[in-house]
Structure formats: structure tokens, C-alpha cells
Chimera marker file (.cmm) of the C-alpha trace (Angstrom):
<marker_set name="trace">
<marker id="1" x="100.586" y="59.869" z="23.979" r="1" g="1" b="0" radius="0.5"/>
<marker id="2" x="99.106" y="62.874" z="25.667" r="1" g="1" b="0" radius="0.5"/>
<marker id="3" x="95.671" y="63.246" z="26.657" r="1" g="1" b="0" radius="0.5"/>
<marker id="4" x="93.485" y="65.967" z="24.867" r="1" g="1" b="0" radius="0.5"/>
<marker id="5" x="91.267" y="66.106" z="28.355" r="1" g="1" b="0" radius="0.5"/>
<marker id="6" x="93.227" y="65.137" z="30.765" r="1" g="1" b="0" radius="0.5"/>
<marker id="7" x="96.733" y="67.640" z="31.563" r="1" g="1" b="0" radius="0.5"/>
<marker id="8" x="97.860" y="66.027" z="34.620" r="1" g="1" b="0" radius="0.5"/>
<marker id="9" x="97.211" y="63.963" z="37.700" r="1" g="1" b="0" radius="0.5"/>
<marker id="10" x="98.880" y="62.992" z="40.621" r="1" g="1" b="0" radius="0.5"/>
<marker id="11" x="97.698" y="60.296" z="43.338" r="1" g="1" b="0" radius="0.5"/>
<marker id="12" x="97.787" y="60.284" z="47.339" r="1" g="1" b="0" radius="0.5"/>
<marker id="13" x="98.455" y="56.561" z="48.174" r="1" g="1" b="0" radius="0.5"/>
<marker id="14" x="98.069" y="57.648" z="51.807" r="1" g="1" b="0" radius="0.5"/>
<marker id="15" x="94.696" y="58.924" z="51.747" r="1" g="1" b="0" radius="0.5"/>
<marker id="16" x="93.615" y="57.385" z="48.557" r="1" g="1" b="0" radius="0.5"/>
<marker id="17" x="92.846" y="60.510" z="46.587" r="1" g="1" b="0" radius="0.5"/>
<marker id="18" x="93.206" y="61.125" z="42.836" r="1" g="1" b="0" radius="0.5"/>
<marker id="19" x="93.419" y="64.710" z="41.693" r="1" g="1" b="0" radius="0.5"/>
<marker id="20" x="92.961" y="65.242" z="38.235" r="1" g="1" b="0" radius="0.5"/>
<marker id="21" x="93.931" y="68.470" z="36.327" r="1" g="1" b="0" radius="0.5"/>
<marker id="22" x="91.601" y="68.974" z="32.817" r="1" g="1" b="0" radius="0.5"/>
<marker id="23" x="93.046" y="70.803" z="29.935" r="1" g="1" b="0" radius="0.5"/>
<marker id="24" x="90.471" y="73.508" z="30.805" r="1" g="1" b="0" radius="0.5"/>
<marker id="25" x="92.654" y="74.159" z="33.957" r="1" g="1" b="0" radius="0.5"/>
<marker id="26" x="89.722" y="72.411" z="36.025" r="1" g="1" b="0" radius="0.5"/>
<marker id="27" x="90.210" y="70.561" z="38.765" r="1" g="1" b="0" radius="0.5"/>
<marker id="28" x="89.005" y="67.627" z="40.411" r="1" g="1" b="0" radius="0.5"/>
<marker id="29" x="89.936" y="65.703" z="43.774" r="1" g="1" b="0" radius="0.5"/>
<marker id="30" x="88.582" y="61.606" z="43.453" r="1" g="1" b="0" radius="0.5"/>
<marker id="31" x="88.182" y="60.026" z="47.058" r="1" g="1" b="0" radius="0.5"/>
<marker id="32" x="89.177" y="56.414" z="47.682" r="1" g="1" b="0" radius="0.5"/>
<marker id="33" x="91.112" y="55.667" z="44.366" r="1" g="1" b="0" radius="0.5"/>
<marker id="34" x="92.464" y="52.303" z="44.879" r="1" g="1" b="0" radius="0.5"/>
<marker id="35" x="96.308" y="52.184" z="44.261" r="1" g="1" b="0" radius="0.5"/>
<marker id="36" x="95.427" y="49.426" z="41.377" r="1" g="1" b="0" radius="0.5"/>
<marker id="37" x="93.200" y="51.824" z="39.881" r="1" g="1" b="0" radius="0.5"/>
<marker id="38" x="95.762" y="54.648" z="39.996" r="1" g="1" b="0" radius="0.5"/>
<marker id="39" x="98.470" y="52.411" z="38.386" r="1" g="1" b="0" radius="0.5"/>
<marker id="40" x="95.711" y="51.308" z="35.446" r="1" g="1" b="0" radius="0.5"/>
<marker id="41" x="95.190" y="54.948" z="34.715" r="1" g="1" b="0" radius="0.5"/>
<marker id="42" x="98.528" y="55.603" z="34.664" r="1" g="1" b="0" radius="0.5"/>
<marker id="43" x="99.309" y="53.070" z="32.339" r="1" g="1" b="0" radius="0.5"/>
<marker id="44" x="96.222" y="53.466" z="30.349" r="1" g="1" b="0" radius="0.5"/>
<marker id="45" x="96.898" y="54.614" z="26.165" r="1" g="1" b="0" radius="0.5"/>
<marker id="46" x="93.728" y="56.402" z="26.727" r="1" g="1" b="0" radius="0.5"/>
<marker id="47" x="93.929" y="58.694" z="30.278" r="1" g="1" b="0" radius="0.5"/>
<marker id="48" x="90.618" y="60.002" z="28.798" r="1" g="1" b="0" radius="0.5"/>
<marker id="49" x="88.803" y="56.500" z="28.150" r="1" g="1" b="0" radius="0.5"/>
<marker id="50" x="90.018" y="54.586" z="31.135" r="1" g="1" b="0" radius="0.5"/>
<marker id="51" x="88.886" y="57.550" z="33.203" r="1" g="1" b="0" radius="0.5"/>
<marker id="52" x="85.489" y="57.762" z="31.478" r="1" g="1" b="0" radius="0.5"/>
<marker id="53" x="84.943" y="54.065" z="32.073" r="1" g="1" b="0" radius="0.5"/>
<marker id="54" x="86.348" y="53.635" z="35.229" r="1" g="1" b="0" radius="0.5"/>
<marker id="55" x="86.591" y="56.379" z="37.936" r="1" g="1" b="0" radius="0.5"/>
<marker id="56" x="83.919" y="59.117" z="36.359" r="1" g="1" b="0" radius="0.5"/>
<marker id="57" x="80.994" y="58.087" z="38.523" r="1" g="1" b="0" radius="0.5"/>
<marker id="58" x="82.248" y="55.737" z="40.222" r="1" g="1" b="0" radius="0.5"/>
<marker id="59" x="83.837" y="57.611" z="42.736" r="1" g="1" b="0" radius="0.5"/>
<marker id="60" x="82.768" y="60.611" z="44.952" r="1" g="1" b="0" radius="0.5"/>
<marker id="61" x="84.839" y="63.714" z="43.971" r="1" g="1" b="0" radius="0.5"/>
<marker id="62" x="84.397" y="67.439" z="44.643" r="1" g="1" b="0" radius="0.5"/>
<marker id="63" x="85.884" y="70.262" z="42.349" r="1" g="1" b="0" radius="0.5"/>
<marker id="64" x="88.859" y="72.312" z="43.808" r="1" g="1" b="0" radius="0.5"/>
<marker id="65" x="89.356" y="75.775" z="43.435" r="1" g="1" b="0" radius="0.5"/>
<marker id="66" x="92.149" y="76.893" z="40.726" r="1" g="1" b="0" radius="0.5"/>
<link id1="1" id2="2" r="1" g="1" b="0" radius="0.2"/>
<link id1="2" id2="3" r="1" g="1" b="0" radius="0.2"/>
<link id1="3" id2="4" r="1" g="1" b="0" radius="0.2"/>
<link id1="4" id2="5" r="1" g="1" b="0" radius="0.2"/>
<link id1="5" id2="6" r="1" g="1" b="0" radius="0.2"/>
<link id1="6" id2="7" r="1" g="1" b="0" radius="0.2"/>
<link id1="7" id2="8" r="1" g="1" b="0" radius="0.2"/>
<link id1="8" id2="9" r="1" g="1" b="0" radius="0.2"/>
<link id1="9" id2="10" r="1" g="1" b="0" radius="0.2"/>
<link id1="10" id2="11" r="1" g="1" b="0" radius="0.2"/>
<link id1="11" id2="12" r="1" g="1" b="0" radius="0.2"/>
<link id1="12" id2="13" r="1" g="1" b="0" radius="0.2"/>
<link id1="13" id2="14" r="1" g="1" b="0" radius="0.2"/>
<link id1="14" id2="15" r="1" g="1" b="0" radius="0.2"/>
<link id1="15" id2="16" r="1" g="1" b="0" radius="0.2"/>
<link id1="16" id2="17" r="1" g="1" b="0" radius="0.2"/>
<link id1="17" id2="18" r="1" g="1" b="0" radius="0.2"/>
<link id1="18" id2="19" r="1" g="1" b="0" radius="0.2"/>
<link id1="19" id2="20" r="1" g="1" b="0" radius="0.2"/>
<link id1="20" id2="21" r="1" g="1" b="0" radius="0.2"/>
<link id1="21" id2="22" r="1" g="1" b="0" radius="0.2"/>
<link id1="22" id2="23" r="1" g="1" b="0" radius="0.2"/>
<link id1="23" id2="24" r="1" g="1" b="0" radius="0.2"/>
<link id1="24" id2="25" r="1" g="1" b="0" radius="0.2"/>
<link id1="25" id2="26" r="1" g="1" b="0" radius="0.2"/>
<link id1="26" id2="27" r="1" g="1" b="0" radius="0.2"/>
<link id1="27" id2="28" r="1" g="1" b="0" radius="0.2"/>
<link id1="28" id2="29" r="1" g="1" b="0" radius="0.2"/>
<link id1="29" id2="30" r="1" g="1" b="0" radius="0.2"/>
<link id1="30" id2="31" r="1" g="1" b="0" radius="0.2"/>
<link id1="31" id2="32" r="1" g="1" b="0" radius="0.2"/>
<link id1="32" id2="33" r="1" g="1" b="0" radius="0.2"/>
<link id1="33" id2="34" r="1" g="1" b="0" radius="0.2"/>
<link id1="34" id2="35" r="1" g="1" b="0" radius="0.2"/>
<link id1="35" id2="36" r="1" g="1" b="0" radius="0.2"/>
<link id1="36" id2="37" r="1" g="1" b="0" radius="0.2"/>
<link id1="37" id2="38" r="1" g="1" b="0" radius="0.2"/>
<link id1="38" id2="39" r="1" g="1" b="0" radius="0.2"/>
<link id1="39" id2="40" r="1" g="1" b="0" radius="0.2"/>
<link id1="40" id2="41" r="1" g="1" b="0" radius="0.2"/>
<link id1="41" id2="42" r="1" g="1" b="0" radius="0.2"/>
<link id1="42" id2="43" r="1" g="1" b="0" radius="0.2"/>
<link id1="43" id2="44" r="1" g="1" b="0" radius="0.2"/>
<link id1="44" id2="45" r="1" g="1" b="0" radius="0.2"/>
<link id1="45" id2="46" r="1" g="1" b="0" radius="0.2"/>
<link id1="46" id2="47" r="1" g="1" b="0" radius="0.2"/>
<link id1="47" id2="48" r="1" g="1" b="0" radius="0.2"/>
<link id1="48" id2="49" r="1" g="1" b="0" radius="0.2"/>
<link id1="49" id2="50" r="1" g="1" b="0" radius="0.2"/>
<link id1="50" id2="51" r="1" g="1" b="0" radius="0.2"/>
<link id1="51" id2="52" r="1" g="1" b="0" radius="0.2"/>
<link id1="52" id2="53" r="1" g="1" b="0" radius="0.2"/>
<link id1="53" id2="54" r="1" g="1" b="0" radius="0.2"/>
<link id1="54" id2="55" r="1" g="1" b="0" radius="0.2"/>
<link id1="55" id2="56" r="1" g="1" b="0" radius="0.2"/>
<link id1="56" id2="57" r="1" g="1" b="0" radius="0.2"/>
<link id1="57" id2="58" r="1" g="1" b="0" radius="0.2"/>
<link id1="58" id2="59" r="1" g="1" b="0" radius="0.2"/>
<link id1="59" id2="60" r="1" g="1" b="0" radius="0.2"/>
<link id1="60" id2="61" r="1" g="1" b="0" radius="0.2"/>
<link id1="61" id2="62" r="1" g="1" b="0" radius="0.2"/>
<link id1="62" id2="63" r="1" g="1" b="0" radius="0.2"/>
<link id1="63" id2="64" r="1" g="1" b="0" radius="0.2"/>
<link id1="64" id2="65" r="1" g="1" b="0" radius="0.2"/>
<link id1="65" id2="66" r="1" g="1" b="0" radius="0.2"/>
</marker_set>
């Protein structure tokens, strides 16, 4: 099922980073994303639940430039 927040996503397993793409075109780089965490979200029914409960504020992140 597609997300209505989140477009897309893709995740370093070298450097541990998670960047997510928001349906508002913003986007967002997550540091030290465990690989488990990654495959959770990934898995998730709800990209925009899992993400709410489990890497938004839990992880430093910085906004990237579009």
C-alpha cells in the first residue's frame, strides 16, 4: 500500500544513513539507521506510522536540499 507521506526512501548500509523523500518533495537524510530498523520500515503496512514511532526523533537527521 503506498504511503500518503512518505514517496520514497532508500538506505546506505555502509554508512548507516536513511534518506527519506516526503510527498511534499522534502527531503530528509537519518544518521545511524540500524540495518534492522531499515528492513522494519521497509516491511512496515504503515511507512508513515512505523516512521512516526520509530526513527522521527530518535535519530539525528538534517534536511537536504531538493
Amino acid at each position: 500500500m503506498p504511503s500518503t507521506v512518505i514517496h520514497s526512501f532508500v538506505h546506505d548500509h555502509d554508512s548507516k544513513k536513511l534518506t527519506i523523500t516526503f510527498v511534499s518533495g522534502i527531503k530528509y537524510e537519518y544518521k545511524n539507521i540500524p540495518l534492522r530498523v531499515y528492513q522494519m520500515f521497509k516491511a512496515a503496512g504503515s511507512k508513515g506510522r512505523y516512521f512516526n514511532h520509530y526513527i522521527k526523533g530518535k535519530y539525528k537527521y538534517k534536511r537536504l536540499k531538493t
